[in-house]
N, CA, C and O atoms as a GROMACS GRO file, in nm:
protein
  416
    1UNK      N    1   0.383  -0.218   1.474
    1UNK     CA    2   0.384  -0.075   1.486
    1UNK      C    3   0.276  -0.017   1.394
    1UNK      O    4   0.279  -0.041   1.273
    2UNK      N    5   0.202   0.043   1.438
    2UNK     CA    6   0.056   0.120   1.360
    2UNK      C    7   0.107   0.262   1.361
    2UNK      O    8   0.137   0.332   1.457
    3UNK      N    9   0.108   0.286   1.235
    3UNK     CA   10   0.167   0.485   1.211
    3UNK      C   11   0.004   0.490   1.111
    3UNK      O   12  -0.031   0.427   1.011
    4UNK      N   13  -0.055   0.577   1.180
    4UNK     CA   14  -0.185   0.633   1.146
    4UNK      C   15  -0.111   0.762   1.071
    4UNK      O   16  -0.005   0.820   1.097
    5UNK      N   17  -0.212   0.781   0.966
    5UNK     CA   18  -0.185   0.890   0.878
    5UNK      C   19  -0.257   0.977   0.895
    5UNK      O   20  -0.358   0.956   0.828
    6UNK      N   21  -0.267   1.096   0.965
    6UNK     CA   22  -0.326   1.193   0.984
    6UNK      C   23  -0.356   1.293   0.918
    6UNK      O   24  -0.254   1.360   0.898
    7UNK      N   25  -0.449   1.340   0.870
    7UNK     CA   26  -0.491   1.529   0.781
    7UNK      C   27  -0.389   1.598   0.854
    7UNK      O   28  -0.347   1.585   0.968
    8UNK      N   29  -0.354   1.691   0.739
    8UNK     CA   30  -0.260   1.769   0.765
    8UNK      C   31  -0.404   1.896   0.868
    8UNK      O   32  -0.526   1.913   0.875
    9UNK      N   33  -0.285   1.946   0.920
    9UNK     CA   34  -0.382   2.042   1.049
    9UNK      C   35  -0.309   2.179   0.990
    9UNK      O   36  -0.193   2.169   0.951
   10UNK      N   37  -0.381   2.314   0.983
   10UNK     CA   38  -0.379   2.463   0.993
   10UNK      C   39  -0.240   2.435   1.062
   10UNK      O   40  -0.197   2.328   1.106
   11UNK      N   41  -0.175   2.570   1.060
   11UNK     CA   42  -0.083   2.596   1.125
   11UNK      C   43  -0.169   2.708   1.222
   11UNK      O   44  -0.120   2.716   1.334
   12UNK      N   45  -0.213   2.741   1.213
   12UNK     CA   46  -0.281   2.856   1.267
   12UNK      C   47  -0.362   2.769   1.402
   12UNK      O   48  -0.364   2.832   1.508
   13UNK      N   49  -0.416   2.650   1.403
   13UNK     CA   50  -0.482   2.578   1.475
   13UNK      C   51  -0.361   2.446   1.537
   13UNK      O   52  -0.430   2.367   1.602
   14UNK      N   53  -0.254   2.411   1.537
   14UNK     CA   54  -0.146   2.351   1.546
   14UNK      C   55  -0.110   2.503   1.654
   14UNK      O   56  -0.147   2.506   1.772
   15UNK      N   57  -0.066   2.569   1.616
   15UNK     CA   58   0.010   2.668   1.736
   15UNK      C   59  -0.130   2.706   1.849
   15UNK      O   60  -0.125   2.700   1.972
   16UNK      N   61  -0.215   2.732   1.788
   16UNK     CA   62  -0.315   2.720   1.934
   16UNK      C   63  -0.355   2.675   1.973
   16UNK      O   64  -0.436   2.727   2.049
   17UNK      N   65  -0.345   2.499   1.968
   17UNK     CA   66  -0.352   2.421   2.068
   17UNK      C   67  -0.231   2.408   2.152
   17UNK      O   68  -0.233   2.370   2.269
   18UNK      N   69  -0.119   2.444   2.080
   18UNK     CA   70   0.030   2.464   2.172
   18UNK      C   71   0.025   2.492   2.238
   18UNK      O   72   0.034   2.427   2.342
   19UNK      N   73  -0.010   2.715   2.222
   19UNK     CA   74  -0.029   2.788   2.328
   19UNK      C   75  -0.119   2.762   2.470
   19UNK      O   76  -0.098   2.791   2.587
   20UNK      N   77  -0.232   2.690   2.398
   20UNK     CA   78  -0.349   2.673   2.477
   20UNK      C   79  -0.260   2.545   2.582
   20UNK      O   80  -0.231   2.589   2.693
   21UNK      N   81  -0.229   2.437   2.562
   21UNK     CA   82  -0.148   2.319   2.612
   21UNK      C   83  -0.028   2.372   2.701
   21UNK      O   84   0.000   2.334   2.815
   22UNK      N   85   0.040   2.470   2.623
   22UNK     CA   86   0.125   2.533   2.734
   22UNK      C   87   0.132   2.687   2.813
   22UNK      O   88   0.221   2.769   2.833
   23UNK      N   89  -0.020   2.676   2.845
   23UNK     CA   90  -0.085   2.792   2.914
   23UNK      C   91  -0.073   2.904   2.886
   23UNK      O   92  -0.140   2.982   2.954
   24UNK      N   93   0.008   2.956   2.787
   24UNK     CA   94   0.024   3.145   2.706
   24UNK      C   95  -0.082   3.169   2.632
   24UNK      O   96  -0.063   3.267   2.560
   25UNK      N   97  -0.194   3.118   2.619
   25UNK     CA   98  -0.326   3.085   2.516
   25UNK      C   99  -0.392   3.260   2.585
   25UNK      O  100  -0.422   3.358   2.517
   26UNK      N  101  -0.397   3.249   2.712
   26UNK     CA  102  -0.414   3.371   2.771
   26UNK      C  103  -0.340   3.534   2.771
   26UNK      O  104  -0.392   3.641   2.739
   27UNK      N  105  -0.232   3.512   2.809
   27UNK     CA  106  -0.137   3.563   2.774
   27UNK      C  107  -0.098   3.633   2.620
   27UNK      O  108  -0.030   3.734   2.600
   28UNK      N  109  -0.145   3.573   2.550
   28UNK     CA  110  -0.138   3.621   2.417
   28UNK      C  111  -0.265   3.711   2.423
   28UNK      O  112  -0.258   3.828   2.387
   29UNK      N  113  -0.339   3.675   2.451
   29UNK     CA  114  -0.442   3.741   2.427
   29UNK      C  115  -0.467   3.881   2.509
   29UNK      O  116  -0.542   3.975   2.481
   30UNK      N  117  -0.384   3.864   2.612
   30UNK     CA  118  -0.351   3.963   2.705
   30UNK      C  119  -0.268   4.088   2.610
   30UNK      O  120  -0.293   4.208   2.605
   31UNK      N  121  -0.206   4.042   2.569
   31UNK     CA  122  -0.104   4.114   2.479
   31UNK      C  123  -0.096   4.171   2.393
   31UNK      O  124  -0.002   4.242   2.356
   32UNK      N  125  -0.211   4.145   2.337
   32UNK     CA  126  -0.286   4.210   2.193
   32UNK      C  127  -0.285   4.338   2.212
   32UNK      O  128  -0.323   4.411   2.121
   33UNK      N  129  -0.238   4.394   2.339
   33UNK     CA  130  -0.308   4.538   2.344
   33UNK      C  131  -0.202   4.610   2.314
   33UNK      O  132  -0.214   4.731   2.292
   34UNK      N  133  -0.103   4.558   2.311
   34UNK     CA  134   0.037   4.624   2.227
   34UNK      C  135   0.017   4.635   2.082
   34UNK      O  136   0.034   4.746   2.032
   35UNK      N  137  -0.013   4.548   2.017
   35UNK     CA  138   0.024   4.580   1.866
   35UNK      C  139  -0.114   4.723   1.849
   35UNK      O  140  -0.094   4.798   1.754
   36UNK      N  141  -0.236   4.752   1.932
   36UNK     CA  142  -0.370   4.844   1.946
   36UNK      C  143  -0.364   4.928   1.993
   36UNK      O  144  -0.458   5.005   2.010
   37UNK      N  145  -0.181   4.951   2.052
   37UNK     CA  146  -0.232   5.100   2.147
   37UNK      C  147  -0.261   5.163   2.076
   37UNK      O  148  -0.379   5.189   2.098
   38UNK      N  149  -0.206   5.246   1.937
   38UNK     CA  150  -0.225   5.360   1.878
   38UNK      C  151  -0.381   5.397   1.841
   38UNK      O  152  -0.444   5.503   1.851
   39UNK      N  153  -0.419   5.264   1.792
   39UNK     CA  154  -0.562   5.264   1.811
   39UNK      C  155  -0.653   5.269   1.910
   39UNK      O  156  -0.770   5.294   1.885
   40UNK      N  157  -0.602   5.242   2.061
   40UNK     CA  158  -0.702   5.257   2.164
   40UNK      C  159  -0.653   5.379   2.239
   40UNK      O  160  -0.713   5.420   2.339
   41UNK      N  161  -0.569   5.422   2.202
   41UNK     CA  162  -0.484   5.564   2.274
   41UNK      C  163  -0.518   5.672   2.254
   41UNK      O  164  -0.556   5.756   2.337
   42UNK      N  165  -0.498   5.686   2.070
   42UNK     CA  166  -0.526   5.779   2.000
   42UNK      C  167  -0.350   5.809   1.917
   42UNK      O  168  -0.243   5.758   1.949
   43UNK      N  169  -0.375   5.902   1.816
   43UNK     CA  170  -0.233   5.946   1.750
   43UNK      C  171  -0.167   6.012   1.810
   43UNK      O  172  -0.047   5.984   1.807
   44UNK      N  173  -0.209   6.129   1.888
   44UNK     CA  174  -0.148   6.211   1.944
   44UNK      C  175  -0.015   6.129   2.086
   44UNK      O  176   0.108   6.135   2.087
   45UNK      N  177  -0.087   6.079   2.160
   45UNK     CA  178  -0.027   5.967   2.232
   45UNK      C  179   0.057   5.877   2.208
   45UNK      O  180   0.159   5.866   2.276
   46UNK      N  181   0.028   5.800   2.110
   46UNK     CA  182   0.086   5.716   2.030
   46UNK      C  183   0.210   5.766   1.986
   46UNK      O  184   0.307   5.690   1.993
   47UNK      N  185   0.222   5.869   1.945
   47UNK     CA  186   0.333   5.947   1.866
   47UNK      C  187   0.438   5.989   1.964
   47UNK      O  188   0.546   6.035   1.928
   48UNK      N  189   0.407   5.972   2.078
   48UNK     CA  190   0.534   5.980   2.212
   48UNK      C  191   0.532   5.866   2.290
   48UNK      O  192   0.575   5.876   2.404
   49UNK      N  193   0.486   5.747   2.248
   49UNK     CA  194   0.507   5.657   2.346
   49UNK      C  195   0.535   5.522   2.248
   49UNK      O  196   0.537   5.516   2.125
   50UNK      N  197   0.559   5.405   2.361
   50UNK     CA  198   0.578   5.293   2.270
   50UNK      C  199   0.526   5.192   2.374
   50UNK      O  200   0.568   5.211   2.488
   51UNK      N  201   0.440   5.083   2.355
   51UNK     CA  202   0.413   4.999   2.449
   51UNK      C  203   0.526   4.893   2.452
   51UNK      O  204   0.595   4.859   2.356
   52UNK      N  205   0.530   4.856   2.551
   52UNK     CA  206   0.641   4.786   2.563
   52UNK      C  207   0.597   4.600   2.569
   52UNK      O  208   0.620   4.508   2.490
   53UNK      N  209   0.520   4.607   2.712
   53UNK     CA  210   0.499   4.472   2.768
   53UNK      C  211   0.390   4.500   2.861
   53UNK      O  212   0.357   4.604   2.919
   54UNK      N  213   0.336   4.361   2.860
   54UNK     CA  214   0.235   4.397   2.979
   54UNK      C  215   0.243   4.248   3.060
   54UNK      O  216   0.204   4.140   3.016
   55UNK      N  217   0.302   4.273   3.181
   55UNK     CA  218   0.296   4.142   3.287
   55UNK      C  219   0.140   4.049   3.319
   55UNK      O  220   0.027   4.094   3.301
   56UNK      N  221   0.165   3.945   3.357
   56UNK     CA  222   0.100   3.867   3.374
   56UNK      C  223  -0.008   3.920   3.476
   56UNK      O  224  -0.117   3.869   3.451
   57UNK      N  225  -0.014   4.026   3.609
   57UNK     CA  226  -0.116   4.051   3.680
   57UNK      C  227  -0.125   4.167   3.609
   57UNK      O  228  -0.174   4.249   3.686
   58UNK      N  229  -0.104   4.215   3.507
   58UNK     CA  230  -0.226   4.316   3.408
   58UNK      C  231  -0.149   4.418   3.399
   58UNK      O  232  -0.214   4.497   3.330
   59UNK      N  233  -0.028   4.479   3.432
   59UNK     CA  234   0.056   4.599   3.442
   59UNK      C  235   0.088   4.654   3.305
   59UNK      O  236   0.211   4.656   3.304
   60UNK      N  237   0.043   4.700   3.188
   60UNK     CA  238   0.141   4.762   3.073
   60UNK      C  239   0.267   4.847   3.129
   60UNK      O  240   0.251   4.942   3.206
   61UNK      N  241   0.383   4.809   3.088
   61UNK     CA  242   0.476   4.916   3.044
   61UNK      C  243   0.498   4.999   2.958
   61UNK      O  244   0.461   4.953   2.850
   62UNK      N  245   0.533   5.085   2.950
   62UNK     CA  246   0.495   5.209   2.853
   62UNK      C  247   0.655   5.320   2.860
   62UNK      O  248   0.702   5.376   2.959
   63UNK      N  249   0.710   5.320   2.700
   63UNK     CA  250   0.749   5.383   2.709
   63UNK      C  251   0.751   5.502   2.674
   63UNK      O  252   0.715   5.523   2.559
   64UNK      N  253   0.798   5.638   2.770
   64UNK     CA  254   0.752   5.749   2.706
   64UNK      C  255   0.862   5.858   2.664
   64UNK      O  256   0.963   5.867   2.735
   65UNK      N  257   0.846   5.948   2.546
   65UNK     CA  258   0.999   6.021   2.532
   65UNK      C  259   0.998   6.123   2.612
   65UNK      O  260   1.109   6.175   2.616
   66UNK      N  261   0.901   6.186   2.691
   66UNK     CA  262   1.012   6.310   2.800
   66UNK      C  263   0.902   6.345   2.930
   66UNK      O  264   0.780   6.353   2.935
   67UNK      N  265   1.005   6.360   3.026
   67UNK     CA  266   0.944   6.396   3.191
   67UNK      C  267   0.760   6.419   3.115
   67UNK      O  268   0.672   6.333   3.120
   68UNK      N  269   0.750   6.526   3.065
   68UNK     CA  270   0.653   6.630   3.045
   68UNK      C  271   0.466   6.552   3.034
   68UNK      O  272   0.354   6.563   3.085
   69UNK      N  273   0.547   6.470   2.919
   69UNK     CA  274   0.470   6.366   2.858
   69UNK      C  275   0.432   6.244   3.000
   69UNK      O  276   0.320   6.200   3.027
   70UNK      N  277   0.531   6.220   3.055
   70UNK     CA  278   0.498   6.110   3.176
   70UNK      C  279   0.417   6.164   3.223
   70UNK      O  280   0.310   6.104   3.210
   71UNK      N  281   0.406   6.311   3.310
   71UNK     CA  282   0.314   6.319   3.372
   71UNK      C  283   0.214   6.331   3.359
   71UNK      O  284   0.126   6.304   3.441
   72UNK      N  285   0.194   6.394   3.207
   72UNK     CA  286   0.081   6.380   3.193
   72UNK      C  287  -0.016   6.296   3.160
   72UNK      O  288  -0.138   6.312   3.169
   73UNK      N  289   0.061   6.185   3.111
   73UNK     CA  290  -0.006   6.056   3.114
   73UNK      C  291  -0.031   5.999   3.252
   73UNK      O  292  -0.141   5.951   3.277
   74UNK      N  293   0.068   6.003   3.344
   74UNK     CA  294   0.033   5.994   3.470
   74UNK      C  295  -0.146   6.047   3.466
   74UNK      O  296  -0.237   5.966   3.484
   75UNK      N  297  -0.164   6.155   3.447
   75UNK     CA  298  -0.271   6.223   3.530
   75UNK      C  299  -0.433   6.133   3.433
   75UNK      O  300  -0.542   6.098   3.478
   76UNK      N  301  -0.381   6.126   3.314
   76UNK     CA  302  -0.476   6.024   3.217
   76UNK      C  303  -0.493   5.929   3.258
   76UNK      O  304  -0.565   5.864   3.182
   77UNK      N  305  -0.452   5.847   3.392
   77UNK     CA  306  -0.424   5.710   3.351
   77UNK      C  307  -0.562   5.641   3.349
   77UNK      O  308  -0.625   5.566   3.274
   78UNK      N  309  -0.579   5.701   3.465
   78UNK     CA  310  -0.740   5.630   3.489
   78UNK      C  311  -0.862   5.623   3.358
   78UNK      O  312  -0.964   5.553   3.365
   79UNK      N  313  -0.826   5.712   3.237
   79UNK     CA  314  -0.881   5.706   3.099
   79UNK      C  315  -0.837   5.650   3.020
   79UNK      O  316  -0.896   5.597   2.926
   80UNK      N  317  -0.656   5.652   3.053
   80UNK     CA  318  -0.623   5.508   2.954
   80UNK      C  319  -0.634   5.416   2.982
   80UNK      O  320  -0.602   5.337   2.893
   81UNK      N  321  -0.680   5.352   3.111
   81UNK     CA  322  -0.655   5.190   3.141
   81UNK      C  323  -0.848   5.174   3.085
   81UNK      O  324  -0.888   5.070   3.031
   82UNK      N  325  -0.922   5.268   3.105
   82UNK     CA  326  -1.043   5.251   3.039
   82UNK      C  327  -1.051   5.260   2.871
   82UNK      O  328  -1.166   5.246   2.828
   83UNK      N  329  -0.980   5.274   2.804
   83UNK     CA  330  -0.942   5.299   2.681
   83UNK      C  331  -0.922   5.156   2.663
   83UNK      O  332  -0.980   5.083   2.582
   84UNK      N  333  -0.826   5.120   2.757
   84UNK     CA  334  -0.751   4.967   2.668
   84UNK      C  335  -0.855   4.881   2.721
   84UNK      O  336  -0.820   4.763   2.730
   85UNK      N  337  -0.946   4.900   2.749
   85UNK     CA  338  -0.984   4.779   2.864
   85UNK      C  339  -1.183   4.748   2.758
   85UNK      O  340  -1.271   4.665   2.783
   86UNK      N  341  -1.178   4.847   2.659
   86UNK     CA  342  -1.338   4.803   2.559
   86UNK      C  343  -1.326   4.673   2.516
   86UNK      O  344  -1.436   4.631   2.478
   87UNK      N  345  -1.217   4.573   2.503
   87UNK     CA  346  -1.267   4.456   2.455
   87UNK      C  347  -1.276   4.336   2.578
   87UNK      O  348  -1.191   4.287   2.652
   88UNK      N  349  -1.409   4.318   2.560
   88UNK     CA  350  -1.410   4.252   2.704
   88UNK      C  351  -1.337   4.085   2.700
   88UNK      O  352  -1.298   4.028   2.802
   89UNK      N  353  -1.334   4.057   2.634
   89UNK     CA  354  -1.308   3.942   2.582
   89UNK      C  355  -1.129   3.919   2.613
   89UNK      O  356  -1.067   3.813   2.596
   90UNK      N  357  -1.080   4.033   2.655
   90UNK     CA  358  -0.904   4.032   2.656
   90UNK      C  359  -0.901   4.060   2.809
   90UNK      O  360  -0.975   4.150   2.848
   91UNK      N  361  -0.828   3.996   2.897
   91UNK     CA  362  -0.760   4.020   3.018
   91UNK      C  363  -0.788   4.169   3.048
   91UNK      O  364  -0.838   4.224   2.950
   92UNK      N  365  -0.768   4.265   3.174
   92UNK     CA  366  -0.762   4.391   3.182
   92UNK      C  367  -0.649   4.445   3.185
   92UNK      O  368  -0.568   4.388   3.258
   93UNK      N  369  -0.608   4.553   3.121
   93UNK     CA  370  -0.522   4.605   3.202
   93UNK      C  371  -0.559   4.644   3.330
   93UNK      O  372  -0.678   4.669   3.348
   94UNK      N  373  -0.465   4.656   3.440
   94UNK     CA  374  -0.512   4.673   3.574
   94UNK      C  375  -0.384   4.836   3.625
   94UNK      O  376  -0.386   4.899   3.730
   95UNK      N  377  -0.300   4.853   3.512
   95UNK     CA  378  -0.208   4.928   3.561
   95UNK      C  379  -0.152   4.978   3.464
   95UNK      O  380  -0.170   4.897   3.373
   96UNK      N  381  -0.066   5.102   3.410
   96UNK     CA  382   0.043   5.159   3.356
   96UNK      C  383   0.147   5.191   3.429
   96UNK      O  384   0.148   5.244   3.540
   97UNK      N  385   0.248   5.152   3.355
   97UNK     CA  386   0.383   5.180   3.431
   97UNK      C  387   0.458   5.276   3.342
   97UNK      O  388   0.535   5.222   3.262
   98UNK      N  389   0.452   5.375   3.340
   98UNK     CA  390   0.560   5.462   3.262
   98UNK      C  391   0.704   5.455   3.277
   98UNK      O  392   0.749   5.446   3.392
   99UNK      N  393   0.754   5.456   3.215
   99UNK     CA  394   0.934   5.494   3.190
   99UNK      C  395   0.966   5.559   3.059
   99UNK      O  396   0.918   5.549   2.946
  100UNK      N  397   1.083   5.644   3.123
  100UNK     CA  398   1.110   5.745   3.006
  100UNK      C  399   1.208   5.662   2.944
  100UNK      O  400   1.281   5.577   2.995
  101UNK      N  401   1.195   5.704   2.817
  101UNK     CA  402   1.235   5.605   2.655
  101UNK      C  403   1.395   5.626   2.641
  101UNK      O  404   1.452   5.734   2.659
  102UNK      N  405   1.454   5.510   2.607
  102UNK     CA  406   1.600   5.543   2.634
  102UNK      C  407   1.627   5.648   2.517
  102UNK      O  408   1.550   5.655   2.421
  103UNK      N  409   1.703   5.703   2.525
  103UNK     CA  410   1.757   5.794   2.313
  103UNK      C  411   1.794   5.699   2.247
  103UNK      O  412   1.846   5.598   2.295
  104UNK      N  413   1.774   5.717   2.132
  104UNK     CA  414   1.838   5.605   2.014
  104UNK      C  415   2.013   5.611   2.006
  104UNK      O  416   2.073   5.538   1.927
   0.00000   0.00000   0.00000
């Protein structure tokens, strides 16, 4: 029995060959755009909504706190999916899905 002693490896480089091995390598990267909305949105926006998730063919969910606010993001959308979409290097969003935010 040969037990080779190996360099210890990053943890940081250990989980992304994981991801990468079990295909979310993408996916993550897709996803990034949640922890950035406030930054690719703006504050004002940010401050009534919450990103939720974004599916695998590019959809963000989005939640928002009242009718008023939906629609009018409704009518933005076509500036927010260009908002989220400057780093070229990340998946697109291809869609927003609004829903109004449950109450606490």
């Amino acid at each position: 029995m040969s037990h080779k002693k190996r360099s210890p490896e990053k943890i940081s480089e250990a989980l992304s060959a994981y991801l990468k091995e079990a295909g979310l390598d993408v996916r993550m990267v897709q996803s990034a755009v949640v922890p950035e909305w406030a930054e690719l949105v703006g504050r004002d926006i940010a401050a009534v909504t919450e990103p939720l998730f974004v599916t695998p063919d590019g959809s963000l969910f989005v939640a928002v706190r009242t009718n008023a606010w939906m629609t009018e993001l409704q009518l933005m959308e076509p500036q927010l999916v260009q908002a989220l979409n400057t780093d070229s290097e990340r998946p697109r969003v291809r869609k927003l899905r609004f829903q109004l935010a449950r109450p606490d």
